[in-house]
N, CA, C, O and CB atoms as a CASP TS submission, in Angstrom:
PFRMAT TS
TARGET T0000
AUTHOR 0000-0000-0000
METHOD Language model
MODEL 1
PARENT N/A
ATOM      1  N   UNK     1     158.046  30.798  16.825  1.00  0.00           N
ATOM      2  CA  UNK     1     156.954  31.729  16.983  1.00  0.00           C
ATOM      3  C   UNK     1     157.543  33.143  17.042  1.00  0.00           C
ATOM      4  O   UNK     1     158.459  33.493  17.786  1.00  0.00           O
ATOM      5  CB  UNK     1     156.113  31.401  18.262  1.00  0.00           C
ATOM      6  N   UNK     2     156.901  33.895  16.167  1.00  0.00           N
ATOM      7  CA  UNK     2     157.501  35.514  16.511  1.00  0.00           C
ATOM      8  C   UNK     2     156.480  36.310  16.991  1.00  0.00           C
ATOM      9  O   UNK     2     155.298  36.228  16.657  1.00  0.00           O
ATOM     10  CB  UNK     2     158.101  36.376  15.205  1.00  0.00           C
ATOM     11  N   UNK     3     156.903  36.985  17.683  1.00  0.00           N
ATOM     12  CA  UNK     3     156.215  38.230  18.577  1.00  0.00           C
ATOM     13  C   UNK     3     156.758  39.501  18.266  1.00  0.00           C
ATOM     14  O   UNK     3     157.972  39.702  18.211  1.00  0.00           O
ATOM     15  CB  UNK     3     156.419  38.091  20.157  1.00  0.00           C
ATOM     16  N   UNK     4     155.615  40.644  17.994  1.00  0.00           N
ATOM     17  CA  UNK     4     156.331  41.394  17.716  1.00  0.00           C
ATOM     18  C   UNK     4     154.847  42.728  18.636  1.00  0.00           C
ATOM     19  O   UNK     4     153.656  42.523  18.869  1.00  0.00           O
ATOM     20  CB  UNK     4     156.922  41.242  15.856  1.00  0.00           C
ATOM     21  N   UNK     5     155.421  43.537  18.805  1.00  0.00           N
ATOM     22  CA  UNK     5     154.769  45.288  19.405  1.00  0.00           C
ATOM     23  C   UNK     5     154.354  45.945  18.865  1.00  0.00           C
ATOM     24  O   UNK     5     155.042  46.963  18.948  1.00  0.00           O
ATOM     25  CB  UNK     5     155.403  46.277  19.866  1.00  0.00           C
ATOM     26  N   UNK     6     153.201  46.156  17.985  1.00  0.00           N
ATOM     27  CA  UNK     6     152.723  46.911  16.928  1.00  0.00           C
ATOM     28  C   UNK     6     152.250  48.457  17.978  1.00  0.00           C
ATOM     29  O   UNK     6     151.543  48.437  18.985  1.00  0.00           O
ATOM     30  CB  UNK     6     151.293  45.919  15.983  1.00  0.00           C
ATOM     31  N   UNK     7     152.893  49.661  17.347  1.00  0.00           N
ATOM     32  CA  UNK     7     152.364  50.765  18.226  1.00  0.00           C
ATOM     33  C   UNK     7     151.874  51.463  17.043  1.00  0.00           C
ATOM     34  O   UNK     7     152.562  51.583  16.029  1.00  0.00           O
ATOM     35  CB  UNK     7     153.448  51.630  19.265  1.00  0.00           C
ATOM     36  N   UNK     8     150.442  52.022  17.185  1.00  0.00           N
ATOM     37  CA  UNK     8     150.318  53.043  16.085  1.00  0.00           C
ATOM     38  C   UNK     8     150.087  54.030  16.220  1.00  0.00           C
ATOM     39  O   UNK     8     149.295  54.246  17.137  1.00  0.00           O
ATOM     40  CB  UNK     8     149.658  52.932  15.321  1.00  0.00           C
ATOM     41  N   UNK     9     150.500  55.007  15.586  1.00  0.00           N
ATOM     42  CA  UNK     9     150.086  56.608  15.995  1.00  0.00           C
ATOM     43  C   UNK     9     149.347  57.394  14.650  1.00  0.00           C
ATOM     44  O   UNK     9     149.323  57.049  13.469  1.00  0.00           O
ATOM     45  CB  UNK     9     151.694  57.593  16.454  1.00  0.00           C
ATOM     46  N   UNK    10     148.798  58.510  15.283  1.00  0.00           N
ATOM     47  CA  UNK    10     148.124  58.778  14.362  1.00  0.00           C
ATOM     48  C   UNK    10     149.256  60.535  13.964  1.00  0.00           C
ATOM     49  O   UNK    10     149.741  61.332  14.766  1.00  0.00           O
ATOM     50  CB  UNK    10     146.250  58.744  14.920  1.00  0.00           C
ATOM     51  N   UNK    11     149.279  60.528  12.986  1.00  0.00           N
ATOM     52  CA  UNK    11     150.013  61.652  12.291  1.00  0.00           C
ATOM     53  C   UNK    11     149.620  62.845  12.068  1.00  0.00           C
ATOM     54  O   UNK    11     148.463  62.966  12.468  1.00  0.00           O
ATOM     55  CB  UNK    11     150.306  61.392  11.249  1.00  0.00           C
ATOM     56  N   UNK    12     150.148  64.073  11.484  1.00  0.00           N
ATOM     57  CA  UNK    12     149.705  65.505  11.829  1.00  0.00           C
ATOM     58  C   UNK    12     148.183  65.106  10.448  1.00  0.00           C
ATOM     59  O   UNK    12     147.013  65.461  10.587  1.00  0.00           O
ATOM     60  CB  UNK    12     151.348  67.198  11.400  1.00  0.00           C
ATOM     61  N   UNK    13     148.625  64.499   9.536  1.00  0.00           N
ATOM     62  CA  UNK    13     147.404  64.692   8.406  1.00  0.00           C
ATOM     63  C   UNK    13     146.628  63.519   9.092  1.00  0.00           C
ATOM     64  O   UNK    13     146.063  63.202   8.045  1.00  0.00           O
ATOM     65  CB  UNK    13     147.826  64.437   6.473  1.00  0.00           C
ATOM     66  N   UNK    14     146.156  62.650   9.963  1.00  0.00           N
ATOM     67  CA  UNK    14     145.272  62.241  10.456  1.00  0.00           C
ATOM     68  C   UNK    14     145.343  60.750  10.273  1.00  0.00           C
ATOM     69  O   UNK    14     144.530  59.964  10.760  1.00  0.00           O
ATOM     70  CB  UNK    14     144.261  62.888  10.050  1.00  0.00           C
ATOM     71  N   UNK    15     146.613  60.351   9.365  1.00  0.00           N
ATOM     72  CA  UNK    15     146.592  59.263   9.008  1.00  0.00           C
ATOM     73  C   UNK    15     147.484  58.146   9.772  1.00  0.00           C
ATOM     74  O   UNK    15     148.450  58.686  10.311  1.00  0.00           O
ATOM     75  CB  UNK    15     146.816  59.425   7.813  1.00  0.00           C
ATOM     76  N   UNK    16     147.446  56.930   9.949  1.00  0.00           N
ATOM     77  CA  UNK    16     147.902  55.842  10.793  1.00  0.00           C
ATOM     78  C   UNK    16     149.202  55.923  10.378  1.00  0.00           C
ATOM     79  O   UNK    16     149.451  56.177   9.199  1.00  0.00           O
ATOM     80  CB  UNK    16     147.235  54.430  10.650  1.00  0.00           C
ATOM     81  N   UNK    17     150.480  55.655  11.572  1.00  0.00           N
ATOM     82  CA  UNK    17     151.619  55.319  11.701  1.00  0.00           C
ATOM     83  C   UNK    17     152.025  54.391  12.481  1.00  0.00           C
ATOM     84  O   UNK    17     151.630  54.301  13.644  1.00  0.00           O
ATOM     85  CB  UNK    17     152.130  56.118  11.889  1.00  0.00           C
ATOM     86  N   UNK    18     152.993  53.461  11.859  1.00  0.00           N
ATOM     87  CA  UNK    18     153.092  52.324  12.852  1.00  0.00           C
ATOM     88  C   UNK    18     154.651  51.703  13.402  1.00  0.00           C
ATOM     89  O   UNK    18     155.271  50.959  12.643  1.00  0.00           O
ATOM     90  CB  UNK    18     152.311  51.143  12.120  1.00  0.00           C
ATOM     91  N   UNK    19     154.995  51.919  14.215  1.00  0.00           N
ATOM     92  CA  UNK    19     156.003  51.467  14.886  1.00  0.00           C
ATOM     93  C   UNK    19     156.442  49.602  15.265  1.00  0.00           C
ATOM     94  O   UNK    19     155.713  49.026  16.072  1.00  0.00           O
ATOM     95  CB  UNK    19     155.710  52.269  16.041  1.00  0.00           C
ATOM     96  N   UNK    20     157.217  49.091  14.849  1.00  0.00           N
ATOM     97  CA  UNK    20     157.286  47.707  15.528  1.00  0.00           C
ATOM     98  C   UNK    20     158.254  46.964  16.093  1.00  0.00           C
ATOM     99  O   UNK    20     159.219  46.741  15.361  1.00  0.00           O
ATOM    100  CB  UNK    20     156.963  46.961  14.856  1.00  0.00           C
ATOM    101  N   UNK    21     158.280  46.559  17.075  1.00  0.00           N
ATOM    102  CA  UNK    21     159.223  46.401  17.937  1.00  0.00           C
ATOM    103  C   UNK    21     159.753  44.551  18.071  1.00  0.00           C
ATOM    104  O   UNK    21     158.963  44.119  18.911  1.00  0.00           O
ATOM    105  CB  UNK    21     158.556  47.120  19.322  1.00  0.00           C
ATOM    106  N   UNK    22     160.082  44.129  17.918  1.00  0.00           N
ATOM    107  CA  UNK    22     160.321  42.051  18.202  1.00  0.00           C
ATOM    108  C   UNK    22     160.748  42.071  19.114  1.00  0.00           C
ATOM    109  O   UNK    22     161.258  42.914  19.852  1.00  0.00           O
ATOM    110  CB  UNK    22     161.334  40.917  17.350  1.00  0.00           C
ATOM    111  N   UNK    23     160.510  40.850  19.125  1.00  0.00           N
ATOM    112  CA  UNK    23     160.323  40.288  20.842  1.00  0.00           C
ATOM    113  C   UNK    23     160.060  40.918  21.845  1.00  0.00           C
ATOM    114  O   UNK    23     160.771  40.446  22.732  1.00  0.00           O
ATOM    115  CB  UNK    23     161.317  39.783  21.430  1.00  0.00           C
ATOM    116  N   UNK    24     159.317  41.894  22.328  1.00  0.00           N
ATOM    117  CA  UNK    24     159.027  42.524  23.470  1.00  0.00           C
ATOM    118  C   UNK    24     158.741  41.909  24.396  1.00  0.00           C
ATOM    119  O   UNK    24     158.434  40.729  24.226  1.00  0.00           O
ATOM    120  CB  UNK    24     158.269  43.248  23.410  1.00  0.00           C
ATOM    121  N   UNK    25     158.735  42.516  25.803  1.00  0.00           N
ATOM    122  CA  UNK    25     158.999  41.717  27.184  1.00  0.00           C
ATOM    123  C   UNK    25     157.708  40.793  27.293  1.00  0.00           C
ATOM    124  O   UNK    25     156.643  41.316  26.969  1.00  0.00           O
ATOM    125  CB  UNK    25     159.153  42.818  28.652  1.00  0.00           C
ATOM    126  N   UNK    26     157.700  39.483  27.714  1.00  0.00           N
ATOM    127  CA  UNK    26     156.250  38.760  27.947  1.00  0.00           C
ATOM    128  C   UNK    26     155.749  39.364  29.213  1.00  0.00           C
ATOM    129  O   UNK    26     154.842  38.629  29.603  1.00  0.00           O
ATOM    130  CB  UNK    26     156.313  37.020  28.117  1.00  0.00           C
ATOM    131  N   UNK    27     155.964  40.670  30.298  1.00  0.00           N
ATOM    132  CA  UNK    27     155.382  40.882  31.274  1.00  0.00           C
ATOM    133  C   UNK    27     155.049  42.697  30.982  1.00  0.00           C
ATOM    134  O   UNK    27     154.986  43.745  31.625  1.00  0.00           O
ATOM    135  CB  UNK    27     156.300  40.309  32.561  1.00  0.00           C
ATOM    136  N   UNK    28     154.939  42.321  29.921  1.00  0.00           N
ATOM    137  CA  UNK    28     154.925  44.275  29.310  1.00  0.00           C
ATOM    138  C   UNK    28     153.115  44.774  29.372  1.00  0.00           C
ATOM    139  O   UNK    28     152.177  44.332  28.709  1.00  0.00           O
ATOM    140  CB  UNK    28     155.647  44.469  26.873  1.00  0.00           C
ATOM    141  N   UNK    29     153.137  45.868  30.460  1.00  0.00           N
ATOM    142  CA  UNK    29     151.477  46.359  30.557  1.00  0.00           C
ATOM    143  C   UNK    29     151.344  47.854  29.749  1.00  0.00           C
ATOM    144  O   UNK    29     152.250  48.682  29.655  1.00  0.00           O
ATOM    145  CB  UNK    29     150.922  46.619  32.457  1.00  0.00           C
ATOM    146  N   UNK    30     149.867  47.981  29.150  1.00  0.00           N
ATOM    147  CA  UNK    30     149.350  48.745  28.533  1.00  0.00           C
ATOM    148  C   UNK    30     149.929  49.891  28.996  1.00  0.00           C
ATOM    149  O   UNK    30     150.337  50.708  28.171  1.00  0.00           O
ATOM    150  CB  UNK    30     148.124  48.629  28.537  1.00  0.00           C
ATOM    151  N   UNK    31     150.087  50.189  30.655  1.00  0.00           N
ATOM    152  CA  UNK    31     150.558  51.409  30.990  1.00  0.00           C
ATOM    153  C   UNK    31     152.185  51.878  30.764  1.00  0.00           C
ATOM    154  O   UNK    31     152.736  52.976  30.840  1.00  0.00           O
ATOM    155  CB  UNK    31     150.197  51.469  32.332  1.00  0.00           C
ATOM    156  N   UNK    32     152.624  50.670  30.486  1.00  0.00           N
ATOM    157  CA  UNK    32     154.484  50.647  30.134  1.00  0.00           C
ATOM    158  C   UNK    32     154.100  51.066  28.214  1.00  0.00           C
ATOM    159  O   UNK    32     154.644  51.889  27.478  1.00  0.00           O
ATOM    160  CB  UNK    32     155.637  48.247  30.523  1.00  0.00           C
ATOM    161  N   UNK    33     153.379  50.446  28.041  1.00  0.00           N
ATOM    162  CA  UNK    33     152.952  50.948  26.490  1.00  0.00           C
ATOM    163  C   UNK    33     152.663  52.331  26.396  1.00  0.00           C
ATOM    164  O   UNK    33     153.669  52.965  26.077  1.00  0.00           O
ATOM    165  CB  UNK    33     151.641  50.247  25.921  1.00  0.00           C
ATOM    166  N   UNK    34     151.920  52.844  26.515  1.00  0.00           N
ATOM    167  CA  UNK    34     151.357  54.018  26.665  1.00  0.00           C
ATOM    168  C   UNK    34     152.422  55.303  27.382  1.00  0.00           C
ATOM    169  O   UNK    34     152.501  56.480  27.028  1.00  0.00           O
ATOM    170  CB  UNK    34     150.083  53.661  27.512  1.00  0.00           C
ATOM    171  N   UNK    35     152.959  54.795  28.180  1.00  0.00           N
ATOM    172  CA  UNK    35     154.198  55.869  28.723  1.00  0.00           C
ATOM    173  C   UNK    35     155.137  56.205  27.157  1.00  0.00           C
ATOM    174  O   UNK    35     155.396  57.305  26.669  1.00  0.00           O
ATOM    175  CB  UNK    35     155.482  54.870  30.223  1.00  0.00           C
ATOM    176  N   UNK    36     155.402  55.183  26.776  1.00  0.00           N
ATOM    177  CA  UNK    36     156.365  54.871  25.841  1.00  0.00           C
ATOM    178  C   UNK    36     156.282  55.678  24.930  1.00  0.00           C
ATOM    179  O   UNK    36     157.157  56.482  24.608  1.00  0.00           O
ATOM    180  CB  UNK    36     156.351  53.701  25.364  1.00  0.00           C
ATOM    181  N   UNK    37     154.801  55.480  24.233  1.00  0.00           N
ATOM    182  CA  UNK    37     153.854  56.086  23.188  1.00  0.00           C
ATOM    183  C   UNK    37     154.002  57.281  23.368  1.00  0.00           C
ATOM    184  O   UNK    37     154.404  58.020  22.469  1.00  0.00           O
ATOM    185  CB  UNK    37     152.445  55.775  23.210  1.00  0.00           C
ATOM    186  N   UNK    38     153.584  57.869  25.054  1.00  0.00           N
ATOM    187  CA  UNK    38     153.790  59.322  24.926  1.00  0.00           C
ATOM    188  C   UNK    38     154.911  60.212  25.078  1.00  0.00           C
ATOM    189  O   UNK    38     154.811  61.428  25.242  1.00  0.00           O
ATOM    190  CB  UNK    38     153.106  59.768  25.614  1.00  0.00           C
ATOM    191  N   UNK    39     156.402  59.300  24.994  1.00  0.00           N
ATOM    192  CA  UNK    39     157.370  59.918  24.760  1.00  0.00           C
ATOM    193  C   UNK    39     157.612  59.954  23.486  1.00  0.00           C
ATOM    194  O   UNK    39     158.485  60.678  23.008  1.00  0.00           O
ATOM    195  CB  UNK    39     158.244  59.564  25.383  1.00  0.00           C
ATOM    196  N   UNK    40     156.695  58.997  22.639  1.00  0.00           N
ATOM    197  CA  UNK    40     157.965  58.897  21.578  1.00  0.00           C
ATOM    198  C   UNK    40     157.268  60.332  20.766  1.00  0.00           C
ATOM    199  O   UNK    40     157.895  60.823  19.828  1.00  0.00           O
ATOM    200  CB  UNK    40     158.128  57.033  20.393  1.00  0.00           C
ATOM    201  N   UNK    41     155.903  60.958  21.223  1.00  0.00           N
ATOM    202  CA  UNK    41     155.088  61.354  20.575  1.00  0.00           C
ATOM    203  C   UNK    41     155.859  63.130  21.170  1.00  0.00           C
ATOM    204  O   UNK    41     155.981  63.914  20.229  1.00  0.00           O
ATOM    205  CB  UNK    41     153.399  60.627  20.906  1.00  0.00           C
ATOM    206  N   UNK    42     156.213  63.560  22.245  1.00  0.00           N
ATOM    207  CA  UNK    42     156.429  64.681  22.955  1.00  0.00           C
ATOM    208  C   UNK    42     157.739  64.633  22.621  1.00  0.00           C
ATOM    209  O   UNK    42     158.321  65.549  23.202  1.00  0.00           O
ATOM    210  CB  UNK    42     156.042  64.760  24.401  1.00  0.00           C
ATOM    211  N   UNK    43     158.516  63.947  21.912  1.00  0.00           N
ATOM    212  CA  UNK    43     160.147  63.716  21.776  1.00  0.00           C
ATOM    213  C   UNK    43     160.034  64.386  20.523  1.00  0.00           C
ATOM    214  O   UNK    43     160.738  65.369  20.296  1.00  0.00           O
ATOM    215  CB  UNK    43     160.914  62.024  21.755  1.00  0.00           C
ATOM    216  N   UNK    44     159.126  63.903  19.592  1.00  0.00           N
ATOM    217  CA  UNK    44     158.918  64.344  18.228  1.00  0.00           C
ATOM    218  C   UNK    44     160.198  63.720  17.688  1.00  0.00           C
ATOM    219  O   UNK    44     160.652  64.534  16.884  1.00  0.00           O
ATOM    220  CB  UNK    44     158.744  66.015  17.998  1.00  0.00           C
ATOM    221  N   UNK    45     161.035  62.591  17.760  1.00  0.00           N
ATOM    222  CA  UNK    45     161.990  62.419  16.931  1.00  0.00           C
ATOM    223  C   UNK    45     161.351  61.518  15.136  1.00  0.00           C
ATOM    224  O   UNK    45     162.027  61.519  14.107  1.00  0.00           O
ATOM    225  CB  UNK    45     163.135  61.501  17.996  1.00  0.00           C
ATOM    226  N   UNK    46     160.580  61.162  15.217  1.00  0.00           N
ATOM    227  CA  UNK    46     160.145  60.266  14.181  1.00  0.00           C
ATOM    228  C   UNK    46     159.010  60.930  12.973  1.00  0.00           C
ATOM    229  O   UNK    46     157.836  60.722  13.280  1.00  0.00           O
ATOM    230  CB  UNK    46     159.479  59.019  15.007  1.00  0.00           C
ATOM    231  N   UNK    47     159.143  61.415  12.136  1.00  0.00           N
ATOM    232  CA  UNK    47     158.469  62.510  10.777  1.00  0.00           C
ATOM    233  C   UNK    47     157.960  61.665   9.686  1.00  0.00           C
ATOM    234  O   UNK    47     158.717  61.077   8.914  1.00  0.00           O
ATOM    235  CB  UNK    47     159.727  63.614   9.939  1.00  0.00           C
ATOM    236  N   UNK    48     156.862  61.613   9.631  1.00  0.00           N
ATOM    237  CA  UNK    48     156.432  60.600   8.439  1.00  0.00           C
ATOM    238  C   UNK    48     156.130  61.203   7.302  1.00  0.00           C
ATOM    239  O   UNK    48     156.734  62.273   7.373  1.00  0.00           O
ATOM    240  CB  UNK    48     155.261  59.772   8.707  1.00  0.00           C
ATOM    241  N   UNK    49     155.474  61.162   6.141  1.00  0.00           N
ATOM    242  CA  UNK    49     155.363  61.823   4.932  1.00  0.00           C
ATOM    243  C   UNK    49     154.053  62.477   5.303  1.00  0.00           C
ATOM    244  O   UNK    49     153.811  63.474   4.623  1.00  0.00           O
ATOM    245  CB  UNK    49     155.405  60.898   3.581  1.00  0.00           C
ATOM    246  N   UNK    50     153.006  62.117   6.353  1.00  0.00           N
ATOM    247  CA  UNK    50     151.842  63.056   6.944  1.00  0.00           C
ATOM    248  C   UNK    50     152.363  63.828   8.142  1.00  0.00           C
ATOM    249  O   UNK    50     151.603  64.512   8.826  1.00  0.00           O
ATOM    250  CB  UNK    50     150.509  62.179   7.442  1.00  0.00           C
ATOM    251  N   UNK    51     153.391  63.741   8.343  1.00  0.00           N
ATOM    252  CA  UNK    51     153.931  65.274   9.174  1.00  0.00           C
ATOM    253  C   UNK    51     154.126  64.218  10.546  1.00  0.00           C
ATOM    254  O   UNK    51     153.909  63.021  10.734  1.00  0.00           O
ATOM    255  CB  UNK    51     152.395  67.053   9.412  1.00  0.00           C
ATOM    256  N   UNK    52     154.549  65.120  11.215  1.00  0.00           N
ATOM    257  CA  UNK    52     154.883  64.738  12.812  1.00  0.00           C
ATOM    258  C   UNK    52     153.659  63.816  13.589  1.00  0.00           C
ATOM    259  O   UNK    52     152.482  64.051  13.318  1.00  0.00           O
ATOM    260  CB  UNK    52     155.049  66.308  13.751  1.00  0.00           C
ATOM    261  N   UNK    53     154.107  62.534  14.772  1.00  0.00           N
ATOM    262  CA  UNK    53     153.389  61.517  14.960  1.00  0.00           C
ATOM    263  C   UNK    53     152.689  62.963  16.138  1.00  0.00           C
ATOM    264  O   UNK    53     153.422  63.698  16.799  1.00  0.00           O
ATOM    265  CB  UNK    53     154.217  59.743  15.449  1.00  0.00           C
ATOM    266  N   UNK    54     151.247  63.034  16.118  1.00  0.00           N
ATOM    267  CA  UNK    54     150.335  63.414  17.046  1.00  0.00           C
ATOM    268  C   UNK    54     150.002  62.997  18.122  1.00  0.00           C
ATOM    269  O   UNK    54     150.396  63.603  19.118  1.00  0.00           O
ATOM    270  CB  UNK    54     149.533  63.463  16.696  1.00  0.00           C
ATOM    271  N   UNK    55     149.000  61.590  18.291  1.00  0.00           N
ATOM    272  CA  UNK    55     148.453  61.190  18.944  1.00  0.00           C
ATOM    273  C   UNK    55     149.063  59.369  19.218  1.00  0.00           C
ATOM    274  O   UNK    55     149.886  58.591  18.738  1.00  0.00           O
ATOM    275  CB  UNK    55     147.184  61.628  18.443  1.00  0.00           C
ATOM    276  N   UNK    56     148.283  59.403  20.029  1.00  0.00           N
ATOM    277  CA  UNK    56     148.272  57.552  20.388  1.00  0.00           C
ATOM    278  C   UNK    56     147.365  56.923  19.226  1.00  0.00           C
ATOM    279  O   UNK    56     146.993  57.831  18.484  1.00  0.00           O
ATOM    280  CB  UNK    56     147.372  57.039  22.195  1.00  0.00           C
ATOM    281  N   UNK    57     146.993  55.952  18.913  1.00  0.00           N
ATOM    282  CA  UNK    57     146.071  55.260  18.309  1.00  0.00           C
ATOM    283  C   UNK    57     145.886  53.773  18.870  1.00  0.00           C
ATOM    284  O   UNK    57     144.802  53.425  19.340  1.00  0.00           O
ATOM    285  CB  UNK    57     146.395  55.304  16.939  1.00  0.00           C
ATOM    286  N   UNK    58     146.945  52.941  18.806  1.00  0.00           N
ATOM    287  CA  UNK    58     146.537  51.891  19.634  1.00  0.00           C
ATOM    288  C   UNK    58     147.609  50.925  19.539  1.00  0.00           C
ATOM    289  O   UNK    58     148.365  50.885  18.568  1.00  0.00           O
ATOM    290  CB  UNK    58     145.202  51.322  19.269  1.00  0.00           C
ATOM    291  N   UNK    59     147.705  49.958  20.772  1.00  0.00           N
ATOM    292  CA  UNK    59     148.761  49.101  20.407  1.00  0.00           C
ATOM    293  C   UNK    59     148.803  47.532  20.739  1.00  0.00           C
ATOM    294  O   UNK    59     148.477  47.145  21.861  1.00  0.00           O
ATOM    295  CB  UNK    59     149.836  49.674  20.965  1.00  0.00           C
ATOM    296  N   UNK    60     149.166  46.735  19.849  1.00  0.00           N
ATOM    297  CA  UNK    60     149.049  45.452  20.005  1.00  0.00           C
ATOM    298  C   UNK    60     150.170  44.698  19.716  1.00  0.00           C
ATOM    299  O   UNK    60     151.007  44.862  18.829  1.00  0.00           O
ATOM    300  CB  UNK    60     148.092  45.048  19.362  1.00  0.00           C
ATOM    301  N   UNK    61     150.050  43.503  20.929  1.00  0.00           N
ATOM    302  CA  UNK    61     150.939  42.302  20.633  1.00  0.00           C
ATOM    303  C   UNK    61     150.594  41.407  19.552  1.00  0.00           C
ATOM    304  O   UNK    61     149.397  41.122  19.514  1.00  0.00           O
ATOM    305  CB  UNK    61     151.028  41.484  21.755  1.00  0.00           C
ATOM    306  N   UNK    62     151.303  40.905  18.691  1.00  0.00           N
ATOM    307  CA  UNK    62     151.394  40.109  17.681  1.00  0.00           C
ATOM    308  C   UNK    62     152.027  38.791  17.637  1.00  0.00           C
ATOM    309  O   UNK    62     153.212  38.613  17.355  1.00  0.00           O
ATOM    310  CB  UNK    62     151.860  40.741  16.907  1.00  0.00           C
ATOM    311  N   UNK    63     151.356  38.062  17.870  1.00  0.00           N
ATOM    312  CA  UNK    63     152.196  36.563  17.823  1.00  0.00           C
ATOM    313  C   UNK    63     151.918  35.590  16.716  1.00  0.00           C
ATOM    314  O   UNK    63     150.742  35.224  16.697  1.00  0.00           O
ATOM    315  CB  UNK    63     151.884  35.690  19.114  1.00  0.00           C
ATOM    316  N   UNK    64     152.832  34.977  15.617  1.00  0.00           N
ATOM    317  CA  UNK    64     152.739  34.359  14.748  1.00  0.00           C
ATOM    318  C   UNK    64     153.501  33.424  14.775  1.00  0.00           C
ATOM    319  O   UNK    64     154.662  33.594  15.148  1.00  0.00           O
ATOM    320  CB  UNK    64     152.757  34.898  13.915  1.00  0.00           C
ATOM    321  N   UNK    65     153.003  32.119  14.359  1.00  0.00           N
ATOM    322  CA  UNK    65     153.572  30.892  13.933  1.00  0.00           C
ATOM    323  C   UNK    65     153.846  30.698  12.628  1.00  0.00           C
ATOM    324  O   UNK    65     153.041  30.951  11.731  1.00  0.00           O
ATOM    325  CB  UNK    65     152.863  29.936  14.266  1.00  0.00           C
ATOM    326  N   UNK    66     154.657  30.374  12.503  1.00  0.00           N
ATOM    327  CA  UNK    66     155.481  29.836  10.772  1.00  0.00           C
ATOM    328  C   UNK    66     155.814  29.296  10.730  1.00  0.00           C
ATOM    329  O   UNK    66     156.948  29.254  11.206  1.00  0.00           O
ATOM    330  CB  UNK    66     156.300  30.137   9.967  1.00  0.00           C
ATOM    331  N   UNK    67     155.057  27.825   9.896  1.00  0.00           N
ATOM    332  CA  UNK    67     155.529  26.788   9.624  1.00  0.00           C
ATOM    333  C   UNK    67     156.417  26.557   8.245  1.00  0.00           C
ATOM    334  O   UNK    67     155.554  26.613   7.369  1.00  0.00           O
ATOM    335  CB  UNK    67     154.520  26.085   9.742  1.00  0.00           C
ATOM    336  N   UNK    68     157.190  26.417   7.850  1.00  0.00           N
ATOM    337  CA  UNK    68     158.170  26.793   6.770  1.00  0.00           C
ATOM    338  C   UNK    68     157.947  25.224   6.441  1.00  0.00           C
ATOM    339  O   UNK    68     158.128  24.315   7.251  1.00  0.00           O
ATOM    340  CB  UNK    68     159.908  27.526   7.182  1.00  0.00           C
ATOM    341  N   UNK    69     157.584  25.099   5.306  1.00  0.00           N
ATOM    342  CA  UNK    69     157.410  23.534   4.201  1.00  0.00           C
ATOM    343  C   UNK    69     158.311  23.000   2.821  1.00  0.00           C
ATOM    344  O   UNK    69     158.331  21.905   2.258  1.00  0.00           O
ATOM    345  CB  UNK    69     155.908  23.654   3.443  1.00  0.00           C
ATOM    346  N   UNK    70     158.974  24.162   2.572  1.00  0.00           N
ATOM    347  CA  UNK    70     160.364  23.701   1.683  1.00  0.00           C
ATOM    348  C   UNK    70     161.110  24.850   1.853  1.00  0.00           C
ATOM    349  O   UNK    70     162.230  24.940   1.350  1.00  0.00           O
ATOM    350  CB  UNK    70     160.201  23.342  -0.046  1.00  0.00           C
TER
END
């Protein structure tokens, strides 16, 4: 099963950016999310082709099963 941290931000032209993280902690809260989000956003280290990440947008855990058949 993989798990993975989908964070998205929204960019200077308005458009979705998305960050993803594997395996993140199984005891990880919205507010440990959101701290995170707003460093990575006030750090400004990360520049997408719509300009610098702005805002929060939203973030979700992802868990998938893969069954592999040949």
């Amino acid at each position: 099963m993989n798990t993975t941290l989908e964070m998205n931000f929204i960019n200077a032209s308005g458009k979705n950016s998305r960050i993803t993280l594997n395996d993140p902690r199984a005891d990880l809260t919205a507010t440990e999310v959101e701290q995170v989000m707003d460093r990575i956003i006030l750090a400004n280290i990360f520049n997408t082709p719509g300009g610098d990440l702005t805002q929060i947008g939203s973030a979700r855990i992802v868990t998938r099963d893969v069954i592999e058949l040949l």
